[in-house]
C-alpha positions in Angstrom: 108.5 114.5 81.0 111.3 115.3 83.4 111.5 113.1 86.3 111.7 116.0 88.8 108.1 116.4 87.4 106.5 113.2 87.2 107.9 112.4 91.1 106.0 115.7 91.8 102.9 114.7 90.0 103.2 111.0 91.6 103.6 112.4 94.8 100.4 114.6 94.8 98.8 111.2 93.6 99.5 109.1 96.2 98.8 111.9 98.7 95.5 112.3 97.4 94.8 108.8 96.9 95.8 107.8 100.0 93.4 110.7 101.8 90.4 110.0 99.6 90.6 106.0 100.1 90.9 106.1 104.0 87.9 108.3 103.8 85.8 106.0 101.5 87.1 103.4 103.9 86.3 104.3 107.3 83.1 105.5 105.7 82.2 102.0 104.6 83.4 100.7 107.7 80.9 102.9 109.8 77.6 102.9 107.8 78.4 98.4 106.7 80.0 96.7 109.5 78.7 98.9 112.6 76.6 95.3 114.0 79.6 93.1 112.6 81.4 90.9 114.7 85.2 91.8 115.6 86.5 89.4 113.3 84.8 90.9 109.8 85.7 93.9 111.4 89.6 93.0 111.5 89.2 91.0 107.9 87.9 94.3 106.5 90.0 97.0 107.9 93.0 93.8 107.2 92.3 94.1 103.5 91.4 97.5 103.4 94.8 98.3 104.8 96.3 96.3 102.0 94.8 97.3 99.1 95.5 100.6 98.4 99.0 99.4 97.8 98.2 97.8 94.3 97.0 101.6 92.6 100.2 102.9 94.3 102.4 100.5 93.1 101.3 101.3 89.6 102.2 105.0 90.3 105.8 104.7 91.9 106.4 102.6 89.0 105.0 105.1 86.8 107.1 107.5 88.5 110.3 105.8 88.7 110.4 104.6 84.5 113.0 106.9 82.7 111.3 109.3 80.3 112.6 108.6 76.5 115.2 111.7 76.2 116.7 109.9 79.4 117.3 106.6 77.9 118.5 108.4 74.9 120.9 110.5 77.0 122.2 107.1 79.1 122.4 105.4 75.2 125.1 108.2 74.3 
């Protein structure tokens, strides 16, 4: 797959993810921890806010890995 492509593809992925997982997020946020304390408050919007980092990082990998015909091509 041409890398043009795939950073396309990747792109619309994180978008996407990014959008849907803030969503689910606050959503949690508001129907769980409305009677919480400020501080699970903080620890859950802390993590929250870091954790949709570990599926990205898996696509901009994903994203930035040569496709075969471009190792190939570097090879020659």
């Amino acid at each position: 797959m041409p890398t043009r492509l795939k950073s396309f593809i990747g792109m619309l992925l994180l978008v996407t993810m990014v959008i849907v997982y803030a969503l689910v997020a606050t959503t949690v946020a508001t129907y769980r921890l409305a009677d919480s304390e400020w501080y699970i408050h903080l620890a859950f919007f802390g993590l929250s806010g870091l954790l949709w980092v570990v599926p990205a990082m898996f696509v901009i990998s994903w994203m930035l890995k040569p496709s075969k015909k471009e190792i190939e091509r570097n090879k020659q």
